[in-house]
N, C-alpha and C positions, 0 to 999 in steps of 0.2 A: 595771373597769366603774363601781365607785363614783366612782370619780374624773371619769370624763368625767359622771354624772348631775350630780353637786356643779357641775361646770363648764357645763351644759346650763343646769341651776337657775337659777342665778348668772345668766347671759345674759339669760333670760327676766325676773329678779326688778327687777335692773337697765334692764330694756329697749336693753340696748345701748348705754348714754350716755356710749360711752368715746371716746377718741382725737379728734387732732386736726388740721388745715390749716395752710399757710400763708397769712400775709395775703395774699402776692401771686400767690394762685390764684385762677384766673377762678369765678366765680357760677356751676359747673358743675351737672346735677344728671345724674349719670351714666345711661343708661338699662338694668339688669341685667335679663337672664333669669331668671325663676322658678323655671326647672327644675332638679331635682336631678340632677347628673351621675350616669351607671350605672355607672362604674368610679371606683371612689376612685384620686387618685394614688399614686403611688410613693412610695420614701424620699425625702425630702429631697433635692437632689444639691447640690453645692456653689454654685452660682447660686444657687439658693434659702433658703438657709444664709448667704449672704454679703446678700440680701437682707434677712433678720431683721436681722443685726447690725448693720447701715447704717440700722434702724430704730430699734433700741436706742440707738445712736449719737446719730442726731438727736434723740431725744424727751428724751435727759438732757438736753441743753442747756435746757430749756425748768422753767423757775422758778417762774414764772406764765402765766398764760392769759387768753386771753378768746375765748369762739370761739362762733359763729351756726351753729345745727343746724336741720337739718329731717329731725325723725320720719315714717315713714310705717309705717303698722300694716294687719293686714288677711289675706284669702283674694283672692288672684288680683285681680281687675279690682273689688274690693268691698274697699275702704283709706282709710282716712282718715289725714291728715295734719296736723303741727303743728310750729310753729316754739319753739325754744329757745337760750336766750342763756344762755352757762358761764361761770361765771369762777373762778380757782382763783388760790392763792396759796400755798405750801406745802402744810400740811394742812388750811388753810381754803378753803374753797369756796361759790361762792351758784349755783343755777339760775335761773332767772325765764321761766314757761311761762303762754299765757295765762290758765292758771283756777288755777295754783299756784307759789308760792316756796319752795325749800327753801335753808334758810341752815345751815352747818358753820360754827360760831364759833369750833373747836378744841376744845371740849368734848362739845356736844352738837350734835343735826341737828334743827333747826328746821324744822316744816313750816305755813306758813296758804295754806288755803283761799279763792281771792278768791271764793266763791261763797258761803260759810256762813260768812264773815268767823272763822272756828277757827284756834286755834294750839294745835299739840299739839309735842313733842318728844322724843327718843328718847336716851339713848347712842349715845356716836359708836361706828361701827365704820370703820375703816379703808379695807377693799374697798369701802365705798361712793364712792370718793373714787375710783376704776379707773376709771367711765365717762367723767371729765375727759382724767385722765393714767392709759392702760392697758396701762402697760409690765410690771407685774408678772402682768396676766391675759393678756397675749398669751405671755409667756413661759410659763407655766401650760397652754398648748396645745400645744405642743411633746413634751410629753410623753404626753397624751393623745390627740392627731390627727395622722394623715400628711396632712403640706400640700408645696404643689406650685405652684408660677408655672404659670398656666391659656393665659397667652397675656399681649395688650397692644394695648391703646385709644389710638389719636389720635385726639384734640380739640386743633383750633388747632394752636398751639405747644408744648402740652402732651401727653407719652406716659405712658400710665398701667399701671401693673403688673398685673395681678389675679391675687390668690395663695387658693388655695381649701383648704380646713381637711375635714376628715371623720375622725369618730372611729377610733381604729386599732382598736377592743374588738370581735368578732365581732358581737353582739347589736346594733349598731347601723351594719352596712354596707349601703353603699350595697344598693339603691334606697331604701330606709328610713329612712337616716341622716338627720341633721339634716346640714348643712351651713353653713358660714362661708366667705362671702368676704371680702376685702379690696383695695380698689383703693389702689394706691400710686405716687404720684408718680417715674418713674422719674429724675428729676434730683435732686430733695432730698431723696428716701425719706420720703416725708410721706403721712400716710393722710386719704383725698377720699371713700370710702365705704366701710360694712361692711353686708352681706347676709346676714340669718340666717334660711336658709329651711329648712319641715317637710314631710317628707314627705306631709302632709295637706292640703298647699296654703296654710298660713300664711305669711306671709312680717313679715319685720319687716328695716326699712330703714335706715339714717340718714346723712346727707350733712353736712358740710361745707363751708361757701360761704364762712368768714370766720375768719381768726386774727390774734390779736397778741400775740405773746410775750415774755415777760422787760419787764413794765410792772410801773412801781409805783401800787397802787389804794389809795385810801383807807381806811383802816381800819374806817371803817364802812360797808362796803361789805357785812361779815360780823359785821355786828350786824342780827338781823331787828327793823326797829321798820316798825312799820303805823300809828304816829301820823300 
């Protein structure tokens, strides 16, 4: 049970700001139900299990990043939303959101305020660096949540997977549970949307409309200067 709160935590602390698209996916914004399913799924069955790994597969390939997000935060029909531009580079990383920048220079995690013109900074911790590239917290589910292929979305030319997460620990099953989905590109095994909703009607969202992988960025790209 510790384990899935640590991962619950985590989710929440982070807001989500993990995984990523490919370039040449359309400017989708998928549209998910709210609700919390009443039956958690099953074990794993081999479909589902060969889809993880076809996840893992594709996400190693990827070096660097650069990827257009949109947050949406919120209870039911009462959310606000905002857009975010990642970039990542090994273990350097920049955000650029519009009232804040957070720069990973590989030491430390720079953060200024564009509203109170502040710069503060922190030691780097590693898992911060999961909302980019979150290969190590998806795999960290696995152990803690029975997930399950829910079904599949056509849009366009594009079929899309949706795989749903729910903690295995008694104390947190369904109706109550908190829930994770995941929308997956069923041709390149690429992640288009993650859905993290509470049984209280929270919901927290974030989409992917833009990638481009394995570029090489300027070096000061993960220098924070505000001059």
């Amino acid at each position: 049970m510790e384990q899935v709160k640590t991962i619950l935590l985590t989710l929440s602390i982070l807001c989500l700001l993990f995984v990523v698209t490919a370039k040449e996916m359309p400017s989708i914004l998928i549209e998910e139900s709210t609700e919390i399913i009443s039956t958690p799924p099953g074990p794993a069955n081999p479909e589902a299990r060969a889809m993880m790994d076809s996840i893992y597969q594709r996400y190693d390939q990827f070096k660097s990043l650069k990827v257009d997000m949109v947050l949406t935060t919120g209870f039911q029909n009462n959310v606000a939303t905002d857009t975010i531009r990642g970039f990542m580079d090994g273990s350097k990383y920049r955000l650029e959101m519009p009232h804040q920048d957070v720069v990973h220079d590989g030491k430390k995690v720079w953060f200024y305020d564009k509203i109170s013109k502040k710069i503060f900074n922190k030691p780097n911790n590693p898992n911060e660096a999961n909302f980019i590239y979150p290969i190590n917290t998806i795999k960290s589910w696995e152990s803690a949540f029975t997930y399950s292929i829910a079904g599949e979305l056509d849009l366009g030319e594009h079929t899309f997977v949706k795989m749903s997460f729910i903690p295995k620990t008694d104390n947190f099953s369904a109706p109550d549970s908190p829930q994770i989905n995941l929308f997956v590109d069923k041709e390149n095994f690429q992640i288009l949307k993650i859905t993290f909703l509470q049984s209280n009607g929270y919901i927290h969202m974030l989409d992917y409309v833009d990638l481009e992988a394995n570029i090489k960025f300027d070096p000061s790209l993960f220098v924070l200067d505000i001059s």
